[in-house]
N, C-alpha and C positions, 0 to 999 in steps of 0.2 A: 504493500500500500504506500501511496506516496502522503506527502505532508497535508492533504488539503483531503485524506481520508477517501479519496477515489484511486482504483486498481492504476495502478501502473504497469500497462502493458511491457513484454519482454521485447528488449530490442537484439543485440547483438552479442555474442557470450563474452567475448573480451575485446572490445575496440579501442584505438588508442584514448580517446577524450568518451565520458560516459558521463553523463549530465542526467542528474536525478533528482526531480523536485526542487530545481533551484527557486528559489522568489530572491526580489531586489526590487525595495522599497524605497519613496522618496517620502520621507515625513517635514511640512509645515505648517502652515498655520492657520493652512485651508485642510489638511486634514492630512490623508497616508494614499500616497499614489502607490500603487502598485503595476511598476513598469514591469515585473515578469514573473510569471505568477503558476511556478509550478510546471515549470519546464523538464522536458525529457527529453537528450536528444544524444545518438551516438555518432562516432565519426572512427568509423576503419583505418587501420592503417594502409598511406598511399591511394585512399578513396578520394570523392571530392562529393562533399553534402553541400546542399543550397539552401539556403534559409531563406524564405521569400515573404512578402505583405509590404502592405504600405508604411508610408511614413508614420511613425507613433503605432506602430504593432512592438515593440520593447527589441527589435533585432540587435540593435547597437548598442544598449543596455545587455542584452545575453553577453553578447561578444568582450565586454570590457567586464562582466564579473570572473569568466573564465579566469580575466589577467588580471585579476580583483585590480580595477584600475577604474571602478566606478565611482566621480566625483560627488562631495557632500554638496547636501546633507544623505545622499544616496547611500543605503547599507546593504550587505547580503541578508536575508533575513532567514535563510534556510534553505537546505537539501547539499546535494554533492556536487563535485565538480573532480571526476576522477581522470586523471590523468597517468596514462602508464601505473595504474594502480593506486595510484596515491591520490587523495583529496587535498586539492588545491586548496580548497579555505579551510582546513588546520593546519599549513605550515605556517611559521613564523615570517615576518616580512624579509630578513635575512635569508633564508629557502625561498621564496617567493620570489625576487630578483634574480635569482640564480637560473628559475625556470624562465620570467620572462628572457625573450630577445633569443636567448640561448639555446632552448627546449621549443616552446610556444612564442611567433612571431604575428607581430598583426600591422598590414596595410589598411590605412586611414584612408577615407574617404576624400578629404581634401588634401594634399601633399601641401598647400602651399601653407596651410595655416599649423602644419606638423612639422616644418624643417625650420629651423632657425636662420631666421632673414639673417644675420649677421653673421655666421659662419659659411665658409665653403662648402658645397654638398661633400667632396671628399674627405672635410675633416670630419662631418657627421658620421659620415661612415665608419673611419677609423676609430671615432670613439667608445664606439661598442665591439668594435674587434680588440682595442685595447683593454676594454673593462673584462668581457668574458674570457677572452684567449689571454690576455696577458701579453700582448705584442709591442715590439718598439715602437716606436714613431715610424721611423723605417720600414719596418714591415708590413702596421698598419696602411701606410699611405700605397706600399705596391698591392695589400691586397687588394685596396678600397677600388684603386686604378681596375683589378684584374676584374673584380666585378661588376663594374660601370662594363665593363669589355662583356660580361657573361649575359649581360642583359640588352645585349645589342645599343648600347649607348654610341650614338656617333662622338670621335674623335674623345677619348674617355680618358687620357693623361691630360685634354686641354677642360673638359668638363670639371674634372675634380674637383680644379682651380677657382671654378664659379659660385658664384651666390643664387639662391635657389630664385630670385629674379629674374634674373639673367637667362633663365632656361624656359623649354615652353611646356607646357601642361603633361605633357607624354613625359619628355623629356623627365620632369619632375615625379611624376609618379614611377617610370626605371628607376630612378634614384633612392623611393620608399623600397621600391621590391627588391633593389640590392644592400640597402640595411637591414630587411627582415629578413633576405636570406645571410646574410656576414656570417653571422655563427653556426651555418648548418642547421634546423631547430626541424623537429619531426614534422609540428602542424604547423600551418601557414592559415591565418585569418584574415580574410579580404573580405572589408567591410567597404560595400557599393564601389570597386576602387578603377571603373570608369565610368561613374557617371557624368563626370563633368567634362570628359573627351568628346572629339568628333566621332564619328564610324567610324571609318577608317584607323584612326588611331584607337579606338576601342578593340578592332577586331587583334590588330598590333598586341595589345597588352596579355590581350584571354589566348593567343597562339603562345607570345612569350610563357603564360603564367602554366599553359600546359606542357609545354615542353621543358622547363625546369620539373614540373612532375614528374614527367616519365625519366628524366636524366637521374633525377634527385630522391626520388622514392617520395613526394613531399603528401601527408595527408593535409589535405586544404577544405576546412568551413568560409561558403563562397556566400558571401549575403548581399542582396539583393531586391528589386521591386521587379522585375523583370524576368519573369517566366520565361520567354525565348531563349533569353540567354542559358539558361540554367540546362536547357532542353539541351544545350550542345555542349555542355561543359560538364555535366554533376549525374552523378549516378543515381545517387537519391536526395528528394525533394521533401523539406518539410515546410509546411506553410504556416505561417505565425497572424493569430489576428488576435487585439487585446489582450498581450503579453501570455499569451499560451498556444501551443501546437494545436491547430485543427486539423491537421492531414498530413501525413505523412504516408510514403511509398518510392518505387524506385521512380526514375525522370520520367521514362515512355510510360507508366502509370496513371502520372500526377497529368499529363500530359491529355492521352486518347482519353480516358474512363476517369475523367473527375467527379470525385463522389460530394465533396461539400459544396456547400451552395457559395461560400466565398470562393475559392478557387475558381469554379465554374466562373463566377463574376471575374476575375482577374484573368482568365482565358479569353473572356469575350472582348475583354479591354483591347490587348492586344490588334494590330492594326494589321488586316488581311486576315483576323481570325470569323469574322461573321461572315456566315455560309459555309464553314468549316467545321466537320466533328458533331458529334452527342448535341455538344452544349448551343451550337447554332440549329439543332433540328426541333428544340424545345422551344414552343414557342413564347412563353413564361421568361425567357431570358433573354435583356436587353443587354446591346454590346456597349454597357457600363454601369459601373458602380456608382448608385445613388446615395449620397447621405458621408458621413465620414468616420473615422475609426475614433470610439468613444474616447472621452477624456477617461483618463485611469484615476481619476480621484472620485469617478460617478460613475462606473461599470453597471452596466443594464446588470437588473434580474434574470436568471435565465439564462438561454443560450444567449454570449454576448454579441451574435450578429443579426440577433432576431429582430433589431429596429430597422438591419437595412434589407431584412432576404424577403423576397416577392412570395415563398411559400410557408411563411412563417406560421406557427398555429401556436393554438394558447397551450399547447404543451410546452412550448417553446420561450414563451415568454415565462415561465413559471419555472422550467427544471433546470441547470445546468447540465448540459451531456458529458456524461464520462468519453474519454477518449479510448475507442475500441480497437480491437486489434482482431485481423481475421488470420486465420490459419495459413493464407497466403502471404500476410506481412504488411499489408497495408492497416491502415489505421487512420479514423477518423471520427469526431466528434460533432454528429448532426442527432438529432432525432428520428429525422427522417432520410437519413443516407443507409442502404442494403449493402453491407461488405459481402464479396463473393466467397467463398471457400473454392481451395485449386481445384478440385473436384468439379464443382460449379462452373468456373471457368471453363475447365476444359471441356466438360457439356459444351458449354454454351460457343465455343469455337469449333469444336467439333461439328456443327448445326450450322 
């Protein structure tokens, strides 16, 4: 059972990050926001999970309590956060820095407002090859170089040199992916880390970001608002709305056969997706989401997307759904979502 007294479904038997009932509270004076609320999520080793929903579903809150790096008056308030075995919120903060950067690595959203305008990108780098590895100045500065080079930086001995102004938005975010990668560290968290890119240099980054994977063994929690992408990048998908999991499953899952009604909704958003799929042949379902993701200091009663789902019933408004798990591995939290069993499936494709 998890903290909030409902089953928690079995995910993986031993994967490297294993997140179990975490909550991360913001308490003031208007009351206790609770930005995430009872989270379960596993991530394999060398896998790559997506964590998707919109802005204010707690994604970026998850991500920064793994690296308990979530700012006050923000606390963990409860569950695990296992990591290669160990729970990351009972080490000391002395253990705790040894795993960031080192172990566990996380790409920022925005690089510009993450690198120090006042320093060279190359001495950022070498600062944390020097804290963890213990390297000279010397050696630090050839790593820093060798990595600006790993991550396809053009011209990366004159790069170093520069102030993160100087460089353009790609540019600047190679620079975060070559500090998270410095130390080698097993997981790699990339939190939205091209939203602010054009195409083109979006496609650049997610080819870079996969191919360090397969070179590097890296397992990577990829977060995100953006379903498409995740379809070509993540093996498995879990979908966050008001700081908890409503669906999880593998990508081609979450993808053809969306079972909740908010996925479904973030499917149809997608542009060239009406007249496509399940969820374009319902007629019930319009290609957008109406309404906005609740404030966390007034979470509806009930299922909390039952103010914006077009099928919502007074069951719905009254119960919260446990998140269920079918014998196939999908899992999802609706009242009215039918999980298949393999058996079923294969019926039903057999047919």
């Amino acid at each position: 059972m998890s903290e909030t007294g409902r089953p928690t479904p079995a995910l993986n038997d031993s994967p490297l990050l294993r997140i179990r009932g975490l909550k991360t509270h913001f308490t003031g004076a208007e009351g206790t926001a609770r930005a995430v609320d009872g989270l379960d999520l596993d991530v394999e080793e060398g896998k790559t999970v997506g964590l998707v929903g919109e802005s204010g579903c707690g994604k970026t809150v998850a991500a920064l309590s793994v690296l308990r790096l979530v700012p006050p008056p923000g606390r963990i308030a409860g569950g695990e956060v296992l990591f290669a075995g160990r729970d990351l919120l009972k080490l000391d903060e002395k253990a705790m820095r040894a795993v960031r950067g080192r172990r566990i690595s996380m790409i920022f959203q925005e690089p510009m407002t993450s690198l120090n305008p006042v320093l060279t990108v190359g001495s950022q780098i070498a600062e944390a090859l020097r804290l963890h590895l213990g390297l000279s100045r010397r050696e630090a500065r050839a790593r820093s170089i060798d990595l600006l080079r790993r991550v396809r930086m053009p011209a990366p001995e004159m790069r170093a040199g520069e102030y993160p102004h100087q460089l353009s938005g790609g540019m600047r975010q190679r620079v975060m992916i070559a500090m998270a990668l410095a130390c080698g560290p097993s997981l790699l968290i990339a939190d939205e880390p091209t939203t602010a890119l054009d195409v083109t240099v979006q496609a650049q980054i997610i080819d870079l970001l996969l191919d360090l994977q397969e070179e590097l063994g890296l397992s990577i929690l990829f977060i995100t608002h953006d379903l498409r992408l995740l379809a070509e990048i993540a093996g498995e998908i879990a979908v966050m709305y008001a700081a908890r999991i409503v669906e999880r499953g593998s990508a081609a899952e979450i993808i053809e056969r969306p079972l909740h009604p908010y996925t479904r909704g973030l499917l149809a958003c997608l542009p060239g997706r009406r007249g496509e799929g399940s969820e374009a042949r319902d007629e019930q379902w319009a290609p957008s989401l109406a309404g906005a993701v609740p404030d966390p200091l007034r979470l509806p009663s009930g299922c909390r997307f039952h103010p914006r789902c077009p099928l919502a019933e007074e069951r719905c408004r009254r119960e919260d759904p446990p998140l269920r798990l079918s014998s196939s591995g999908r899992a999802v939290a609706c009242h009215l979502a039918e999980l298949e069993t393999r058996d079923e499936r294969a019926e039903e494709d057999e047919r």
